[in-house]
LOMI-635208 format. One record per residue (C-alpha): z, y, x; residue number from 1. Coordinates in pm, 1 decimal. Layout:
<pt><c3>Z</c3><c2>Y</c2><c1>X</c1><zadren>NUM</zadren></pt>
...
***
This chain:
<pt><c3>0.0</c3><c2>0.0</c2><c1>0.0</c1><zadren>1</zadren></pt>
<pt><c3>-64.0</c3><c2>330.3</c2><c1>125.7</c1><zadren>2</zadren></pt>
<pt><c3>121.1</c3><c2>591.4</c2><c1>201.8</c1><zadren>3</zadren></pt>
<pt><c3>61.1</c3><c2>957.2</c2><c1>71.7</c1><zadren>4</zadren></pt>
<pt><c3>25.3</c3><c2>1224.4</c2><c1>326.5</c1><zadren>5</zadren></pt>
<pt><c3>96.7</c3><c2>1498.0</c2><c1>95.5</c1><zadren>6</zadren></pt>
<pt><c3>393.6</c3><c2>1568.1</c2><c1>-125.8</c1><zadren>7</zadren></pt>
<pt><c3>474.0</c3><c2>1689.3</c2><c1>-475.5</c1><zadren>8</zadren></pt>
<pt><c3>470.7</c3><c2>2090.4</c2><c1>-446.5</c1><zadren>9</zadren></pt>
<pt><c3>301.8</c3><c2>2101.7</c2><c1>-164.4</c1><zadren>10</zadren></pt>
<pt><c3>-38.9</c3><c2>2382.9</c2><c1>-142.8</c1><zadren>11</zadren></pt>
<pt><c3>-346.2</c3><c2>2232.7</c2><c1>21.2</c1><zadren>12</zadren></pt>
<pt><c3>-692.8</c3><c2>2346.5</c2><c1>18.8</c1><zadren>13</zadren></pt>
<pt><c3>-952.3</c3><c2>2103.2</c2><c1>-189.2</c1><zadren>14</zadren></pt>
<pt><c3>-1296.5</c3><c2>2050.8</c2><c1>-123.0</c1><zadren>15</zadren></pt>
<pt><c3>-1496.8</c3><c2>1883.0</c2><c1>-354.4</c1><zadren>16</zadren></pt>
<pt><c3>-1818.0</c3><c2>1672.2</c2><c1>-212.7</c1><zadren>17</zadren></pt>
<pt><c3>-1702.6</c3><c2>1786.3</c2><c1>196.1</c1><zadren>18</zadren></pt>
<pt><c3>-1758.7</c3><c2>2124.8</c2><c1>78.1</c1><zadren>19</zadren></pt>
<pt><c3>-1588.7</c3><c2>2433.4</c2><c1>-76.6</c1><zadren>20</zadren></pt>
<pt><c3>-1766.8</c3><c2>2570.9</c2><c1>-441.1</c1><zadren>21</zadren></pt>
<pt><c3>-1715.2</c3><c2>2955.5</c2><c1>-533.4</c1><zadren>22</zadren></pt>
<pt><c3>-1454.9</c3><c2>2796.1</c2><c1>-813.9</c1><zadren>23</zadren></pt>
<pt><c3>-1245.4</c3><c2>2579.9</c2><c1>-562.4</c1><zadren>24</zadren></pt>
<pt><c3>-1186.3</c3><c2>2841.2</c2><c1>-281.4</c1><zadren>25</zadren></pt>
<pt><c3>-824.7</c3><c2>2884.6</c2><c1>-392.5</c1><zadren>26</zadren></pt>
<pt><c3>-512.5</c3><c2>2718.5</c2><c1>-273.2</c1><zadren>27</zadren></pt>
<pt><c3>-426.2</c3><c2>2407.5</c2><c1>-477.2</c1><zadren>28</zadren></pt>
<pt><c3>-71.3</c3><c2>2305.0</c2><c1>-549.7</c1><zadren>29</zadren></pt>
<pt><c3>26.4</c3><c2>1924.0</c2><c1>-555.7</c1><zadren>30</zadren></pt>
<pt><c3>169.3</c3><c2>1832.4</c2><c1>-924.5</c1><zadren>31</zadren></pt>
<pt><c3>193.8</c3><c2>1455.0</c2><c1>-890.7</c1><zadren>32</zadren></pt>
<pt><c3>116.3</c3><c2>1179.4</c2><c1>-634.1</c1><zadren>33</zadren></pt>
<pt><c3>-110.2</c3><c2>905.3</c2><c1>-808.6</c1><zadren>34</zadren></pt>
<pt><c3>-155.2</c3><c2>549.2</c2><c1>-747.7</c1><zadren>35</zadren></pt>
<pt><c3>-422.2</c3><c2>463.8</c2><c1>-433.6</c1><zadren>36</zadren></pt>
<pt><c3>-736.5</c3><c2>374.9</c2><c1>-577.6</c1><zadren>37</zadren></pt>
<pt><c3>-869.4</c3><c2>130.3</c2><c1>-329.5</c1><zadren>38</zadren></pt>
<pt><c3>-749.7</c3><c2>254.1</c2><c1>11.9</c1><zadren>39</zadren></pt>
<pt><c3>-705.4</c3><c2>594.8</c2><c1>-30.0</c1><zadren>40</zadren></pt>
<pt><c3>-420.1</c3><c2>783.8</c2><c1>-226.2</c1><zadren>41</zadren></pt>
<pt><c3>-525.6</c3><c2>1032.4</c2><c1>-530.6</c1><zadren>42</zadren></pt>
<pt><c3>-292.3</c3><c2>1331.3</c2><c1>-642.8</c1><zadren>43</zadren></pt>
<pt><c3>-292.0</c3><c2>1566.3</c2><c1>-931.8</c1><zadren>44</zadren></pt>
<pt><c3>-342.5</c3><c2>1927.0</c2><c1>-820.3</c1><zadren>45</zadren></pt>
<pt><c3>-344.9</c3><c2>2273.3</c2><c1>-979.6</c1><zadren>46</zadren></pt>
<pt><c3>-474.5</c3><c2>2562.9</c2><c1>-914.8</c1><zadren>47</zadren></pt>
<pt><c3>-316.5</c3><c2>2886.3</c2><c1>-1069.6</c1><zadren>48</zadren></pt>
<pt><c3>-637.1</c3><c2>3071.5</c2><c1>-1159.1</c1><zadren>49</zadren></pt>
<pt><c3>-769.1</c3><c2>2748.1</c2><c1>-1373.3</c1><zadren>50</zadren></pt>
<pt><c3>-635.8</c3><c2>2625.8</c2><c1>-1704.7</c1><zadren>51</zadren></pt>
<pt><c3>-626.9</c3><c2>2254.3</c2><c1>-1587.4</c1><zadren>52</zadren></pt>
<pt><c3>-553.6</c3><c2>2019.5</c2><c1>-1351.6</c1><zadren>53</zadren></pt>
<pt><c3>-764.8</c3><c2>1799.1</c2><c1>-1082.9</c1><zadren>54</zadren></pt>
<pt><c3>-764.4</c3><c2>1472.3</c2><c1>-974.4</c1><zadren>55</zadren></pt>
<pt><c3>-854.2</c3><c2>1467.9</c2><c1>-587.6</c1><zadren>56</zadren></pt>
<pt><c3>-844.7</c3><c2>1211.8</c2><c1>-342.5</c1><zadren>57</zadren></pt>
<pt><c3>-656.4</c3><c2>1231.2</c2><c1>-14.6</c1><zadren>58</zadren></pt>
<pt><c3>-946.0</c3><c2>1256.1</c2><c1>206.5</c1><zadren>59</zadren></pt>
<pt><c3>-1095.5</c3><c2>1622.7</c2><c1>-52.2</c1><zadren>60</zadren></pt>
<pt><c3>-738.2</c3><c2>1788.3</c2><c1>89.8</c1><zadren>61</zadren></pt>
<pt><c3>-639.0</c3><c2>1958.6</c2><c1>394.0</c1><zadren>62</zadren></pt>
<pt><c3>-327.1</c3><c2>2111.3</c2><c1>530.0</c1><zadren>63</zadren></pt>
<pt><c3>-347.1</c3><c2>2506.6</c2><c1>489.7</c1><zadren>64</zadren></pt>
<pt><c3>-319.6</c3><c2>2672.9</c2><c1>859.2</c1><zadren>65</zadren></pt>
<pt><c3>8.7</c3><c2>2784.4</c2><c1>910.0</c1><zadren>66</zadren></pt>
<pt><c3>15.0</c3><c2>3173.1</c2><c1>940.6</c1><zadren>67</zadren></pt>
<pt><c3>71.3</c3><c2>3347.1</c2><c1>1255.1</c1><zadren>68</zadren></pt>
<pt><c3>330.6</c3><c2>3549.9</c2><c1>1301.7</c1><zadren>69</zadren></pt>
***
C-alpha cells in the first residue's frame, strides 16, 4: 500500500495533463487523502476561487517553493 506524500491541509500546486491551464494556476489546498488507485495515491483538493472540488493524483501535485526570506 502506498504511502501519501501529501497531507490533509496542506497547499500544493496542480497541474492537470503535465501542464498548468489559465483555470488551475492557483494554489490548491488538500481536503482529503483518497485510496491509491493502482500505485499511485489520489487526494481531494480545493481551490478557493472554484465552487468545487478535484480529484488529482499524486504525481498532478507539487510542493509550493518555500518563500525566501
Amino acid at each position: 500500500m502506498s504511502k501519501h506524500k501529501y497531507s490533509v491541509g496542506q497547499i500544493v500546486r496542480f497541474s492537470h495533463n503535465g501542464y498548468l491551464s489559465v483555470a488551475t494556476r492557483e494554489d490548491f489546498k488538500v481536503t482529503r487523502l483518497l485510496p491509491a488507485e493502482g500505485s499511485e495515491c489520489e487526494y481531494r483538493i480545493k481551490c478557493a476561487g472554484e465552487p468545487f472540488e478535484r480529484v488529482a493524483r499524486e504525481s498532478q501535485l507539487d510542493r509550493l517553493p518555500r518563500a525566501s526570506k
